[in-house]
C-alpha positions as CSV (number, residue, x, y, z in Angstrom):
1,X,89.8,255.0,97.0
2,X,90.7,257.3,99.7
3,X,89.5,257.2,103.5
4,X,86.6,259.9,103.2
5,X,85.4,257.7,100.0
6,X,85.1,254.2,101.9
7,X,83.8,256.2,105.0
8,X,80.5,258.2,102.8
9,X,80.3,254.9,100.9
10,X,80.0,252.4,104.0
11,X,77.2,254.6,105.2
12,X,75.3,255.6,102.2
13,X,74.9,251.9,101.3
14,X,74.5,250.5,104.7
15,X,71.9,253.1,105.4
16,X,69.6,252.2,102.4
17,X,69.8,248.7,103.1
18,X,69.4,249.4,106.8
19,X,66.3,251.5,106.0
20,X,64.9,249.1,103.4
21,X,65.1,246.2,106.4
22,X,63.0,248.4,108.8
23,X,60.1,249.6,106.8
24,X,59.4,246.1,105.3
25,X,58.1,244.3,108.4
26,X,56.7,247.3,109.4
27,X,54.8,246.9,105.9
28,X,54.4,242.6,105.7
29,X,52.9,243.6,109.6
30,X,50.3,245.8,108.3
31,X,49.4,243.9,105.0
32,X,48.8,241.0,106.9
33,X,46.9,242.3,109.4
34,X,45.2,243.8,106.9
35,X,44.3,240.1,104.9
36,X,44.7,237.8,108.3
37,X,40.7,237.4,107.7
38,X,40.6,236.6,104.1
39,X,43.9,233.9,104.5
40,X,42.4,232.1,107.2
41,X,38.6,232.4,105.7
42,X,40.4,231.1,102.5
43,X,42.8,228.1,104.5
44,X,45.7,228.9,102.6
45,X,48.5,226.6,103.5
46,X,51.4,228.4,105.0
47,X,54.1,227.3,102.0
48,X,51.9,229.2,99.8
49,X,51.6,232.5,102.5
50,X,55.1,232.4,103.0
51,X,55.8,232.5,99.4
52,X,53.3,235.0,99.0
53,X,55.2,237.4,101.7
54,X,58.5,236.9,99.8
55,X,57.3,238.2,96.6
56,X,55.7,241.0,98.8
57,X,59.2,241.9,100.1
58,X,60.7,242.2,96.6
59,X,57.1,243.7,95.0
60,X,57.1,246.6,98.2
61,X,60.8,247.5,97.6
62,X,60.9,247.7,93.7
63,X,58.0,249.8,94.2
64,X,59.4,252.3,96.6
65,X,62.7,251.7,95.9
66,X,63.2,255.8,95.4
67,X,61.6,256.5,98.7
68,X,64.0,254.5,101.0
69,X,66.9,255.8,99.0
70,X,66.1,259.4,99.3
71,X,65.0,259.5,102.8
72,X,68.2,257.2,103.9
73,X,70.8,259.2,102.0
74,X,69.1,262.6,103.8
75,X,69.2,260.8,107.1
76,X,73.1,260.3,107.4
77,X,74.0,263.0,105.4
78,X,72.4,265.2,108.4
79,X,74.2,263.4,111.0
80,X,77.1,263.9,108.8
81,X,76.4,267.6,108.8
82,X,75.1,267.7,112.7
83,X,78.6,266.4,113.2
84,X,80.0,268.9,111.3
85,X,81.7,266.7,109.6
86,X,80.9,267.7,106.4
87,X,82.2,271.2,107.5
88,X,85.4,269.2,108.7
89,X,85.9,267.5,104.7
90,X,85.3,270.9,103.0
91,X,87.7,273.1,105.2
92,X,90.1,270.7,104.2
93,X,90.8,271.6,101.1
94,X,88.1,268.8,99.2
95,X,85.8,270.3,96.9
96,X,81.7,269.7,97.2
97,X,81.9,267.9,93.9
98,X,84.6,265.5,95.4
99,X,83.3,265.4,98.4
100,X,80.0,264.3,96.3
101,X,82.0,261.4,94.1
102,X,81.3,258.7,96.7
103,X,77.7,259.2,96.8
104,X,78.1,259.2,93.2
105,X,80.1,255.7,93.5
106,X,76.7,253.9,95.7
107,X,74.5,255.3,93.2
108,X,76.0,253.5,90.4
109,X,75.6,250.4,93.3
110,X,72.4,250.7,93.9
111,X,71.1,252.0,90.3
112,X,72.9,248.6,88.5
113,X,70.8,247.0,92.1
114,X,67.4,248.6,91.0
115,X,68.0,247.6,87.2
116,X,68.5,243.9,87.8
117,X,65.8,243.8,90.7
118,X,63.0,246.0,88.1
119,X,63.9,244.0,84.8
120,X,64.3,239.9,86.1
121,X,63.4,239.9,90.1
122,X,60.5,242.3,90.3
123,X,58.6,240.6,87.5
124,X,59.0,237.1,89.1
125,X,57.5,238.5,92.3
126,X,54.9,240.5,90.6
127,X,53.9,237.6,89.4
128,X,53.2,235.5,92.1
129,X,52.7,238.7,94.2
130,X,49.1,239.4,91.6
131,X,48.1,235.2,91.7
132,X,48.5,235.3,95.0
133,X,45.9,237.9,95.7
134,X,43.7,237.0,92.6
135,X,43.4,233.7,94.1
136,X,43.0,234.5,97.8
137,X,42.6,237.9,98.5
138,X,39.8,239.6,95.6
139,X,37.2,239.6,98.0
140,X,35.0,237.1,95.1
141,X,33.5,233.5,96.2
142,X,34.3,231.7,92.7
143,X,36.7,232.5,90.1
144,X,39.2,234.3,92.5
145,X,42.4,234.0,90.3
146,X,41.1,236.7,87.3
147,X,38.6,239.3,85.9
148,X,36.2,238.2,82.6
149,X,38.7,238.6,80.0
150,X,37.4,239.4,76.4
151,X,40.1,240.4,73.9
152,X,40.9,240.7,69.6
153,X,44.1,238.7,69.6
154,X,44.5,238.8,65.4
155,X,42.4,240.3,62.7
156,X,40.3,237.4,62.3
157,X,39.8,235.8,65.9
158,X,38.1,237.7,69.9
159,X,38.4,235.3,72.9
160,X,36.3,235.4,75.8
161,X,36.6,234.0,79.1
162,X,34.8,234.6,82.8
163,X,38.2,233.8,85.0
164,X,41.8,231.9,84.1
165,X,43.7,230.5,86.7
166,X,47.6,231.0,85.7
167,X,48.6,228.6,87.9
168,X,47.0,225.8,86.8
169,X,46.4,227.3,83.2
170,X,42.6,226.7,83.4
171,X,40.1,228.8,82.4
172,X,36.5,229.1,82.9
173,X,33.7,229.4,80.4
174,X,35.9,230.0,77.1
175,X,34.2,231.4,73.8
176,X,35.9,231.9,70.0
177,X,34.5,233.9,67.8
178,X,36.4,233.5,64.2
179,X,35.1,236.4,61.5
180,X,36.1,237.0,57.7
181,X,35.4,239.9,56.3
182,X,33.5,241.1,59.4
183,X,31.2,238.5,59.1
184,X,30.8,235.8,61.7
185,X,32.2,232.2,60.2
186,X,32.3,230.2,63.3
187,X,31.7,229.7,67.4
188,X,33.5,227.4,69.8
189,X,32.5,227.2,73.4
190,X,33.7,225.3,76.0
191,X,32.9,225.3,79.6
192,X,36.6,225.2,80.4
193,X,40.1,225.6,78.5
194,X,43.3,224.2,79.5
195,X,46.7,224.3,78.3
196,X,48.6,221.2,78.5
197,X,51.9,221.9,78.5
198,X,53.3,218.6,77.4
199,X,51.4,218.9,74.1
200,X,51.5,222.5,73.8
201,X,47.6,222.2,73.4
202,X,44.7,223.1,74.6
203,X,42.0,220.8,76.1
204,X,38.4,222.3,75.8
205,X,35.9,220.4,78.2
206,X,32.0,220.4,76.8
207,X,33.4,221.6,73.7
208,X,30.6,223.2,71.0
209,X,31.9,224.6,67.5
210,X,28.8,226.1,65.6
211,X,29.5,226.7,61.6
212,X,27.4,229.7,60.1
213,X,26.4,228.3,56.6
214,X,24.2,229.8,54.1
215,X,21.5,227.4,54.1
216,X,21.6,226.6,57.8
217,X,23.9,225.9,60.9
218,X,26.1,222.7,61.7
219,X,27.1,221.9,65.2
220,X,29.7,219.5,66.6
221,X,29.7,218.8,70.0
222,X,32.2,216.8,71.6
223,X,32.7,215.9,75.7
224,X,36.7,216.6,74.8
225,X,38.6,218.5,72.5
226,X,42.4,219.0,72.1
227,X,43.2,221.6,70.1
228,X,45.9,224.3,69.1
229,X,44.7,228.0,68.9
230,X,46.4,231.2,67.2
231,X,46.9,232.7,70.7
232,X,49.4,232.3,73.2
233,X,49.0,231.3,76.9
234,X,49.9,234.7,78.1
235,X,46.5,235.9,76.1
236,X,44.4,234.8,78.6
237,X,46.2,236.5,81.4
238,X,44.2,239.7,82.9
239,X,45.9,242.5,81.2
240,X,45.8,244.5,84.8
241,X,48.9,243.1,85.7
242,X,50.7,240.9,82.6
243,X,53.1,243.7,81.9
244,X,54.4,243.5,85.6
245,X,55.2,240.0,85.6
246,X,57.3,239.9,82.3
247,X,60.8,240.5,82.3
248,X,62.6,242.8,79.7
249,X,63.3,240.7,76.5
250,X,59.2,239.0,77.3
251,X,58.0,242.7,77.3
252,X,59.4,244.1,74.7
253,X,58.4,241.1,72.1
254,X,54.4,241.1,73.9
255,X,53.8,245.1,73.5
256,X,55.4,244.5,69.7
257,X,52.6,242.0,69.8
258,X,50.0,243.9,71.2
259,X,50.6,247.2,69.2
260,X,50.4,244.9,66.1
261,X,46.7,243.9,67.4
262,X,45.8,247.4,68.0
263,X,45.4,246.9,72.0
264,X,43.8,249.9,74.2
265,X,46.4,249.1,76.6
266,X,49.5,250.1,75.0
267,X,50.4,252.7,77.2
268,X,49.8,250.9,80.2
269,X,52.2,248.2,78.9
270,X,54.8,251.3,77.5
271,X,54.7,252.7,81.5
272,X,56.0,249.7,83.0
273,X,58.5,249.0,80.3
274,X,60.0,252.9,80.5
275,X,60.0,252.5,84.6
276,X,62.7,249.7,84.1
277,X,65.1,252.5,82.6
278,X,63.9,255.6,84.7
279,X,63.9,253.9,87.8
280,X,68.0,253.4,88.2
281,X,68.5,257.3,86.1
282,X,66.2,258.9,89.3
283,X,68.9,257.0,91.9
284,X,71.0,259.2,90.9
285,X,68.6,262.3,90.9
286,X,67.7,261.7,94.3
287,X,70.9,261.2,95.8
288,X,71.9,264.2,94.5
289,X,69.5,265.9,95.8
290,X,69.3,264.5,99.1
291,X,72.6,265.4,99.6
292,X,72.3,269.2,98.4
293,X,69.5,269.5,101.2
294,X,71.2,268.2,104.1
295,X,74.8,268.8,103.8
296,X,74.3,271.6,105.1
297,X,73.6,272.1,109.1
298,X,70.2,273.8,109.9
299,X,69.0,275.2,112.7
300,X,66.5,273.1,113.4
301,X,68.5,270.2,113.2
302,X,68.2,266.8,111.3
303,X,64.2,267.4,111.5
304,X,64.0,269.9,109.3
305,X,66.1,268.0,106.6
306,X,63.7,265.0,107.2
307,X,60.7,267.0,107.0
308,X,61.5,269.2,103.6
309,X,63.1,265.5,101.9
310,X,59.6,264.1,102.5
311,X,57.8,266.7,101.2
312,X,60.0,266.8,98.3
313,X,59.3,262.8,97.8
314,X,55.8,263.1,98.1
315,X,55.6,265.8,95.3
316,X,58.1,262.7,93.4
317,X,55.6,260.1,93.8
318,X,53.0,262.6,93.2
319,X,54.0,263.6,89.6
320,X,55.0,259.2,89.0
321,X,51.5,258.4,89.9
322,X,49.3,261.2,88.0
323,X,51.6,261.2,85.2
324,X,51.4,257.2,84.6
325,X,47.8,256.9,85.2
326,X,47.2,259.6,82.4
327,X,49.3,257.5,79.9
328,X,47.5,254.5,81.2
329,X,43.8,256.1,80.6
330,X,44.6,258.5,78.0
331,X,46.6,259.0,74.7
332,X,49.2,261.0,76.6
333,X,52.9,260.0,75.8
334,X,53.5,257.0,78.0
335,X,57.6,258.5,77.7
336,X,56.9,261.8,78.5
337,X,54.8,260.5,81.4
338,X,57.5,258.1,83.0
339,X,60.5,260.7,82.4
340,X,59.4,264.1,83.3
341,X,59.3,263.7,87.2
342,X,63.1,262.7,86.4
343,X,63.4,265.8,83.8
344,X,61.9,268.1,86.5
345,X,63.8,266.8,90.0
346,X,66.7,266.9,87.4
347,X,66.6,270.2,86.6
348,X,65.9,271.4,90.8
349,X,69.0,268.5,91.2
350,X,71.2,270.9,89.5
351,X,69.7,274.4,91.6
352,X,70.0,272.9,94.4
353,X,73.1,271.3,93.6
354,X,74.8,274.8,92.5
355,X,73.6,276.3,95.7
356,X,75.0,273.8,98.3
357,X,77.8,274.2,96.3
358,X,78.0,277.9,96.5
């Protein structure tokens, strides 16, 4: 790799991560200024505040991941071009494409960066990002951790529960309704659920089970039940935010599982599971881009190269967000919805791309 490579290369990488370092105190400042009253109303001991923060970091950067590497990549290229620099690599005989390769060469960095951080890191963070705030941060006295869940997990079987804490796998005010034939066979309730792990069971507390028979009722009550169920711990998660905590391979096999149960939210499942691809692919799109747009000196200076690369990213996250809550709400193509703000900066990627050329 040649001089002008390592130089564009240096710069373009320790830019993004430069950038990336700057806006995310400026975003833990403002987030917890934002929940300072709820953390201290709550006494939340500082281990679990500190974790919470980390997973912020990683959950904020995954989720504007494409706006730091657009505007960073537009901010030195403009220097670059203020300098005339880039004026100084073209008269010399290199061509725009090769004089694009490098930027080429940190994409594929920070695309195989954005691909391990969306499909194992991410999740993790999600995770405890969602518990966190769940717990702590809803803005509801009791049951803080979930939302009433109530759910067909097979043909034959709809659970109901008012809250389910993830972290200590306990749920609140569990019902099981088991049917055949669309008629109503038998009722379990229990005032709480828990799933022992070291049993791979579930304990039921003030458990009920009431048998529909022809001639009458039978009820068993017991003070304590352990039991196994046809449903899987993950079942009792709130589906606002299961798909973000699961990494690839767990994905995959739970929206297999969920088409097979005919859930409503497939497509918000299908949105996060596309982003993991789409995410690295628009790395490249941007980059290319951002560098059509501001390797060229303007008039105005580096301003007007900021200005037009944030307008351009707002109309990005624009067309994410509409385009993912419509496969979310709607039976629009969750594939469509993730790829065509790629498909269409793509196509303005290669205008814009011709023209900086020309």
């Amino acid at each position: 790799m040649k001089i002008l490579d390592w130089y564009i290369l240096k710069r373009y990488l320790f830019t993004f991560f430069l950038m990336i370092l700057l806006f995310i105190p400026i975003g833990i400042t403002v987030h917890l200024a934002e929940k300072i009253d709820k953390i201290l109303a709550n006494n939340v001991p500082f281990p679990e505040v500190a974790q919470y923060f980390l997973d912020f970091t990683i959950y904020f950067a995954n989720l504007l991941f494409p706006l730091f590497l657009f505007l960073s990549v537009i901010f030195f290229t403009s220097k670059l071009a203020n300098n005339t620099e880039v004026i100084a690599f073209l008269s010399s005989g290199v061509s725009f494409f090769r004089f694009l390769r490098p930027y080429i060469i940190g994409a594929t960095l920070v695309a195989i960066f954005a691909l391990v951080l969306g499909l194992y890191l991410a999740p993790h963070a999600s995770k405890g990002f969602n518990q966190f705030t769940y717990k702590y941060l809803s803005g509801h006295k009791k049951d803080k951790d979930t939302r009433q869940l109530y759910r067909q997990i097979n043909d034959n079987d709809i659970i109901y529960v008012t809250s389910f804490d993830s972290k200590s796998n306990l749920g609140r005010n569990f019902t099981l309704e088991h049917f055949v034939d669309n008629k109503l066979e038998y009722k379990i309730d229990a005032s709480s659920i828990k799933y022992v792990d070291k049993d791979t069971t579930y304990r039921l507390t003030n458990y009920s089970k009431r048998i529909i028979g022809i001639d009458g009722d039978s009820l068993i009550f017991k003070r304590r039940h352990d039991t196994l169920f046809a449903f899987d711990l993950e079942d009792l998660t709130p589906v606002r935010y299961i798909a973000e905590t699961l990494n690839y391979g767990e994905l995959t096999s739970f929206i297999k599982k969920e088409e097979s149960r005919g859930s409503s939210n497939i497509g918000r499942y299908k949105v996060v599971l596309y982003k993991k691809w789409s995410l690295p692919v628009s790395v490249f799109i941007l980059t290319i881009i951002a560098v059509a747009v501001s390797s060229i000196k303007r008039r105005g200076g580096m301003g007007v190269n900021l200005a037009f690369g944030i307008f351009l990213a707002m109309i990005y996250v624009f067309f994410d967000k509409v385009f993912g809550v419509m496969a979310e709400q709607s039976n629009f193509s969750p594939a469509v919805a993730v790829w065509f703000p790629n498909i269409i900066f793509g196509i303005l990627a290669i205008y814009l791309l011709y023209n900086a050329k020309r």
